[in-house]
Each structure stands twice: as C-alpha cells, then as structure tokens.
C-alpha positions in Angstrom: -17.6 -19.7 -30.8 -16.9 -22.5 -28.2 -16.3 -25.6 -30.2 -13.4 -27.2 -31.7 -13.0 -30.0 -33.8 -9.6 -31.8 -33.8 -9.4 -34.4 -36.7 -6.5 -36.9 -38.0 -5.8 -36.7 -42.0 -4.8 -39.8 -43.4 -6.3 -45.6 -41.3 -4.2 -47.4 -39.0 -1.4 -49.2 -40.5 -0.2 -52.7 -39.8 3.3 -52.8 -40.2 5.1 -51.0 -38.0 8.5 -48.9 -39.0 9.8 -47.2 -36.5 11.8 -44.0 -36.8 13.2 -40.7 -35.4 14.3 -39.7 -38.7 14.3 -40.4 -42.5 17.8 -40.9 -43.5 19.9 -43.1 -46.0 20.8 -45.8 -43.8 16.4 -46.7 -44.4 16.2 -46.4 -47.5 19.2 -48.2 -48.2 17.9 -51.2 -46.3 14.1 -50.4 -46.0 13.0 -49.1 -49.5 10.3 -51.3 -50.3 8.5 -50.5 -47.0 9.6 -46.5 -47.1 8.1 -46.8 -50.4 5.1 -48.5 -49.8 4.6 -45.8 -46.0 5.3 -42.8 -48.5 2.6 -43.8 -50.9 0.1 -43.5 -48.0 0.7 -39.9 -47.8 0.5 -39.8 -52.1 4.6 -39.4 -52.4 5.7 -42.0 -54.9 9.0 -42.7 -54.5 11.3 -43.1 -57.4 12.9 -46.5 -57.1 14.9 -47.1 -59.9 16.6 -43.7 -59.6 17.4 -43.8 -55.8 18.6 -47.4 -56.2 20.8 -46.2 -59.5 22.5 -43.2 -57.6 23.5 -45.6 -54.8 25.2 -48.1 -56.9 26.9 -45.3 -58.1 27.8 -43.8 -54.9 28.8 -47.1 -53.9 31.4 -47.6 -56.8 32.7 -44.2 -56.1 33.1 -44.2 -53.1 35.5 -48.0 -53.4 37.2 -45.8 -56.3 37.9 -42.6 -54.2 39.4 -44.8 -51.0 41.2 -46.9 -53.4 43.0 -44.3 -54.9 43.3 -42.1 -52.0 45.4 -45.2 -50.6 47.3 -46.0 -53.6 48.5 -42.3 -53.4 49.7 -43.0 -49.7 51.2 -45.3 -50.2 53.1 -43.8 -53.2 53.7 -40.6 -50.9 55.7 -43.3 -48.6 57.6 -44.6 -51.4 58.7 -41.4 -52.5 60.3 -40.4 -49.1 62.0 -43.5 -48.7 63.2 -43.2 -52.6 64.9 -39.9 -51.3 66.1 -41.3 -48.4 68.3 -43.9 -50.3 69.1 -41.4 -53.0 66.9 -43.2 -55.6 65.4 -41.3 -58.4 62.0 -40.2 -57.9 60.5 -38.0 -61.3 58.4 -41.5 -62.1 57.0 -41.8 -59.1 55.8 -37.7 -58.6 54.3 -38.0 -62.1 52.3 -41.4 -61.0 51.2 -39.4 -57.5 50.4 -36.2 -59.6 48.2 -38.3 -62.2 46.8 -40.2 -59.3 45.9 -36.7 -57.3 44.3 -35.5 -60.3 42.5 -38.9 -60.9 41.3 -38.5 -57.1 40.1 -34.9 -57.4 37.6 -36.3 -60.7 36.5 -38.6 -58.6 35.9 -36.3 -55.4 33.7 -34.3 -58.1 32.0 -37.1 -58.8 31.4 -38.3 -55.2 30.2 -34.7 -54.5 27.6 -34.6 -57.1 26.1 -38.0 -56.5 25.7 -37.3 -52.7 24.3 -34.0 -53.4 21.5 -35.6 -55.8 21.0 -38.3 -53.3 20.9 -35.5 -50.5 17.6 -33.7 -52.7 15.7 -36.6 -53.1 16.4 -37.3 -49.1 15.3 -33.4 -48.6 12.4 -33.8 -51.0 11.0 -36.9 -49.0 8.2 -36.2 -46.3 8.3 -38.1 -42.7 6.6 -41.7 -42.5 3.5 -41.3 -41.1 2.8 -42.8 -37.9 1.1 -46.2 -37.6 -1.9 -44.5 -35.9 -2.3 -42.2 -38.7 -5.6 -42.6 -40.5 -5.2 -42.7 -44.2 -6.9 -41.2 -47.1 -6.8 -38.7 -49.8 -9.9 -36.3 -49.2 -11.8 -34.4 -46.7 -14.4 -37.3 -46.0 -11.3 -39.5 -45.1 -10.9 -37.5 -41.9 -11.3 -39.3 -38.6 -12.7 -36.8 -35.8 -10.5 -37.6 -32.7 -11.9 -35.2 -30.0 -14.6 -32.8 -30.0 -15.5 -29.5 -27.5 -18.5 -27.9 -27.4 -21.3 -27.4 -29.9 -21.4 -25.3 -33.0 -23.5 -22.3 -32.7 -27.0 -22.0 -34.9 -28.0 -18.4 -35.3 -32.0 -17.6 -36.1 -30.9 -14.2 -38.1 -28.7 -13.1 -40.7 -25.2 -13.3 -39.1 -22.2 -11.4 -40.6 -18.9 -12.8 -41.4 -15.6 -11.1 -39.5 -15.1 -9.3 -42.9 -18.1 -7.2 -43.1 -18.3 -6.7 -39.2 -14.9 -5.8 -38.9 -15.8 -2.8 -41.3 -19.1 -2.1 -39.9 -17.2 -1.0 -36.6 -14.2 0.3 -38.5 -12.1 -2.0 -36.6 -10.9 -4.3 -39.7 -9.8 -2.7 -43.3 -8.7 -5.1 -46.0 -9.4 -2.2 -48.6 -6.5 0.9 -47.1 -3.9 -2.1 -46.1 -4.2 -3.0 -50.1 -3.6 0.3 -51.0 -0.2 0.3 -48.5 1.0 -2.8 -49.7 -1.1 -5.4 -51.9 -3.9 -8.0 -51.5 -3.4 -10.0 -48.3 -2.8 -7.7 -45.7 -5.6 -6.2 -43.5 -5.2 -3.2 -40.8 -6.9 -3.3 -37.4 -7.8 0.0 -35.6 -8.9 0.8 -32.3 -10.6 -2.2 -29.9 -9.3 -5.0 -32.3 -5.8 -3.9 -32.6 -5.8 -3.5 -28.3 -7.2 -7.5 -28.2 -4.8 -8.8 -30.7 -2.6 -7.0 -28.1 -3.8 -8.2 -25.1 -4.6 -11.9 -26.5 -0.7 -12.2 -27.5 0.0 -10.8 -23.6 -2.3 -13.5 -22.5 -0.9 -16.2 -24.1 2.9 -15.4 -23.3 1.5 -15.1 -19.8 0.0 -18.0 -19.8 2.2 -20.1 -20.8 5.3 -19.2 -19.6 4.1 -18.9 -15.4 1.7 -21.7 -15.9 3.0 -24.0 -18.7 6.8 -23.9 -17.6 8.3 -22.2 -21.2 10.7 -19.5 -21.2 9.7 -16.8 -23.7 12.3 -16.1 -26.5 12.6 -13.1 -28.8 13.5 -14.6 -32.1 14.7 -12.6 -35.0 12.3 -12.6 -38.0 15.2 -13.4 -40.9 16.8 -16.9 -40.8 19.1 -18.5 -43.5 18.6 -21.3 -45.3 19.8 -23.9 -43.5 17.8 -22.8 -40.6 14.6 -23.8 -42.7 16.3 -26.7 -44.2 16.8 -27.5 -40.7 13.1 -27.9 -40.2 11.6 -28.7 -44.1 10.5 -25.5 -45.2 13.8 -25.8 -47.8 14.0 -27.3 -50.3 9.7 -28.2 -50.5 7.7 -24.9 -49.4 10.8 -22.5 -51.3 8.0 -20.8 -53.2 5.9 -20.0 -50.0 9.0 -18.3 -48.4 9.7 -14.6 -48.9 13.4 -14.5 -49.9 15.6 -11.5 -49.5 18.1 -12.0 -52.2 20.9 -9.6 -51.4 21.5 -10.8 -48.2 20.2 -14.5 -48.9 18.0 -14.6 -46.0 14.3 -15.9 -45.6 11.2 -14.0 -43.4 10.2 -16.4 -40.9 7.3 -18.4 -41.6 6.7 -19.4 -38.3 8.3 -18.4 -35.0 8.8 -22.3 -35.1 11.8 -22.0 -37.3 14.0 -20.0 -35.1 12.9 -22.0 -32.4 13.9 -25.0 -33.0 17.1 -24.1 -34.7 18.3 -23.2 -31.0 19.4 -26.6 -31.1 21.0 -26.9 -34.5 24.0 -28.6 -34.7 24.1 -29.6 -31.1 24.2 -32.3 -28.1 21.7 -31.9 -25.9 22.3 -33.2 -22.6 19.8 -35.6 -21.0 19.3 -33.5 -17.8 19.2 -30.3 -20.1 15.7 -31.6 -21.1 12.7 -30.9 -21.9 13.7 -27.7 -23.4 10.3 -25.6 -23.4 10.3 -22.3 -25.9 7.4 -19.8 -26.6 7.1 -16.6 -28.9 5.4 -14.6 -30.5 6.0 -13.2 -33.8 5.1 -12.0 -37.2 4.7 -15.1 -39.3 5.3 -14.3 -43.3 3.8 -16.3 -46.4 3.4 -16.0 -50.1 0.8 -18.6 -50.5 2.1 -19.3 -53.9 -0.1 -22.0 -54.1 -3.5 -21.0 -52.6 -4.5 -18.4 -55.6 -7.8 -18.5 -55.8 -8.6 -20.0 -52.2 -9.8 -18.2 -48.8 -9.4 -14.9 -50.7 -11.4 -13.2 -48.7 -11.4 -12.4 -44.6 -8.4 -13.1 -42.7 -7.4 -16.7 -43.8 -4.2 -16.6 -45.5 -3.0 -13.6 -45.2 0.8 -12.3 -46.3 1.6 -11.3 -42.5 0.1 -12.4 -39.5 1.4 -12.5 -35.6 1.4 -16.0 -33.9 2.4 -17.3 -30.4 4.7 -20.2 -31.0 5.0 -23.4 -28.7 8.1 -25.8 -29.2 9.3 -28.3 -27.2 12.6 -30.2 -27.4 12.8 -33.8 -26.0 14.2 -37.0 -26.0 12.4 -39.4 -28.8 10.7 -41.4 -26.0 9.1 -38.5 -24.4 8.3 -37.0 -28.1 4.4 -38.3 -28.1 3.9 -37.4 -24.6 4.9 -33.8 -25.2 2.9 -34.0 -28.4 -0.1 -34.8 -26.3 0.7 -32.2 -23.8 1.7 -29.6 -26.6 -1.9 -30.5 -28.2 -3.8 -29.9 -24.7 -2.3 -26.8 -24.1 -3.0 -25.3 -27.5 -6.8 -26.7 -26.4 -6.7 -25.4 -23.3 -6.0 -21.5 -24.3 -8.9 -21.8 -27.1 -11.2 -22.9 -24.2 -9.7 -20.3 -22.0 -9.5 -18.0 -24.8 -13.0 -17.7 -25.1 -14.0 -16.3 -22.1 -11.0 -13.6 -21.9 -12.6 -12.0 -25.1 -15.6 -11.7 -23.6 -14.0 -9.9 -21.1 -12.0 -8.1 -22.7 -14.7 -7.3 -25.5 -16.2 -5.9 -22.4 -13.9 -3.5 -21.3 -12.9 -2.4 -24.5 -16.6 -1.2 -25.6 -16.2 0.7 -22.4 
C-alpha cells in the first residue's frame, strides 16, 4: 500500500525550556515549569517529595563535608601530637567516633541520592515546544502525508488469512514451538524478509553514509538504563536472570551505548550506525490488544538507524533520520513488487 501517514502526539507551547537532558540541576532550579512541561505529557510530578529529599540531601551533604573535615583536621592533630611526644588515646577515640559518625552519614547520603536518582530515572523528557498536546487519538495533528489509501470493490483478506492461504505465514505451528506471539514464515515470505533486510543494509550504508554494526542481542542493565528502557519499560524486557542480562529490545540499545561513558570528539561526528536484528518484547502491557496478525509479536527482526551528533545538529539529523526512514517505505514499495515477482517465478 503506498501511503503513509506521519502524525505528532501531543499543541504548541509558549514557554520555551530548553534542554539536552533532564537532570537535577532543572529541577532544582526549574520545578515549577518541569512540572507544569511534564503534565503535558500526563506525568504529574511529585513536588513535595522531590523538594523534601533535596532538603535532605542538602543537610547531608553540609553534615558529611563538615565531618569529613573535622576528621582532617584531627588526623593533623594527631601527627603533630606524636611528633611532640603528646599523648594521643583522646584524640584516636574522637577520630574513631567521628569516622563512624561519617560512615552513618555516607549511608544516608547514599540512600537519599539513590531515591532522588529513581524519581530522576522515572521522569520522561520535556516535550518539545512544537509538540502538539493532547491526551487521545483525535488530538493528533497530521504533519505530512504520501499517497492515497487504497479502496478495494471486493472482499479483501487480512495478512493473516493470506499468509495461510499460500502457506507462507503460520501463527498456529510457531505457538505450538514456543507460545502465542510468534509466527513462522516459509518459502517466498521468509526469502523477502531476507532480501528486504539486504536491501535496507544496502541502502543505507552505500547511499546514506552508515557503517553497518553487528550488535550482540544481550545488553546489561545499564546499557538500557543508558537509553530509558530501565527502570520504566522493566516489565516489557525479557530478563535472563542467571547472568543478569536483558534481550535487546531494539538494535537501538546497543547502538547507542557505543558511546556510553565517553567524549566524543567534534570532528569524530556525526557518528552514523545501522543494523539489523532480532528485536525482543513481552508486551506486558498490551494483553488483549493487536492479538491477532503480526503486530506485537514476542520476536521480530528490524533494521536500526541511529545517529550520534552534536545537540545543535540533533533536529537536523532528526529530520534527515525521518526522511530516510520515508524514503525506504516509498522505495520499499516498488522492490516488493519486484521481488513478489521473481519470487512467484
């Protein structure tokens, strides 16, 4: 079918806040207007217990510095004590009441920061002043459109029921392997979900200018904490206990962790990564929803596209990123024709 329809979830704001990231330092002097960006998007922000666990981190903190000076400059005392022969015991009992005093308050320290750290985790991004806002479907603002939807003057048949008219698609034998979710593909479909995922790694790495990465399909956690999956979407993650690692839900994850925990030259970008891998979700929460077909399944394959940049080029590559994707649907629609073609000969 040749037609897409892009749309926008959620009007134009007036204020603007601008932002790379969400981190304490704007909340600390910003919350009123976080608060008031986050409720756009339906997160309410809890206030009273952010500001609470700041005064307290705030107190602590004085404590912890005080102390850990107070016990310097008891550690100086004590040398020059022995250097002039003095007697010391007093002194070692203050610094040992005043190390364990200091450890409390390390604890402390540690478990405020860790709270404030979940709420921080917990919090989505500030929506962008062009961001339409809304809370349903209707809300929607259509942004760009391609083509025209296609009418049909018979019956037509879903992918579902086609599929297993040709024996090419089989939701029924891949729930028998394994559970509800996962579908097997035999024959002409498996060999263009094969040649589509060549096309697109084709495509975009000698005309798009990404290099293709192989990526493994296991990350750790703070590879997804790295890019939100952790702590909100936990339940849509498959987890592998014994060796605490996650199946990727995206090829995106990987990806962009390339760059974890490091300084990215100015000349070393844009960075431009694709690949393609097997993408794994529980849809915890979509019982009920797009049960049937090929929506949400457990498993599916996916050519990934992520670029790194520096924050002033970030909407430009967004805008380039989103006519690319564009592109290869337009393009995409034509090369299964053709290779619908050659596979029914």
């Amino acid at each position: 079918m040749k037609y897409i329809h892009i749309i926008c979830r959620i009007a134009p704001t007036s204020k603007k806040l601008i932002t790379e990231m969400l981190d304490p330092q704007l909340l600390r002097h910003d919350l009123e207007e976080v608060t008031e960006k986050l409720a756009q998007r339906g997160f309410v922000v809890d206030q009273t217990r952010f500001a609470k666990l700041e005064a307290s981190r705030k107190q602590c903190q004085v404590e912890t510095q005080e102390l850990q000076s107070e016990r310097n400059r008891n550690a100086k005392a004590i040398g020059k004590a022995k250097a002039a022969g003095q007697e010391i015991t007093a002194l070692l009992e203050s610094v040992s009441q005043m190390g364990d005093q200091l450890k409390a308050r390390e604890t402390q320290l540690e478990a405020i920061q860790t709270e404030l750290s979940d709420i921080l985790m917990g919090m989505p991004n500030i929506p962008h002043e062009t961001v339409p806002i809304g809370r349903k479907e209707e809300d929607n603002l259509e942004v760009r459109r391609w083509g025209t939807p296609k009418t049909f003057d018979f019956f037509h048949k879903d992918h579902v029921d086609l599929g297993a008219d040709l024996g090419l698609l089989d939701f029924k034998t891949a729930t028998k392997i394994t559970g509800a979710r996962f579908s097997l593909m035999f024959g002409g479909l498996a060999r263009l979900h094969r040649a589509l995922i060549q096309f697109m790694l084709d495509l975009h790495t000698e005309e798009h200018g990404y290099i293709e990465v192989n990526v493994p399909y296991m990350v750790n956690a703070d590879s997804l904490r790295g890019t939100g999956q952790l702590p909100k979407f936990a339940d849509d993650l498959f987890h592998i206990a014994e060796q605490d690692y996650y199946l990727i839900p995206t090829a995106e994850v990987p990806l962009s962790n390339i760059a974890r925990d490091m300084i990215l030259k100015a000349d070393e970008l844009p960075a431009k990564f694709v690949s393609h891998t097997p993408c794994f979700r529980s849809e915890a929460g979509s019982y009920g929803k797009d049960v049937r077909g090929m929506i949400r399944q457990h498993q599916f394959e996916k050519v990934e596209l992520v670029q790194l940049v520096k924050p002033i080029d970030s909407y430009t590559a967004l805008e380039e990123l989103t006519g690319q994707a564009v592109g290869q649907f337009i393009l995409n629609q034509t090369v299964v024709t053709i290779l619908l073609t050659l596979i029914q000969k």
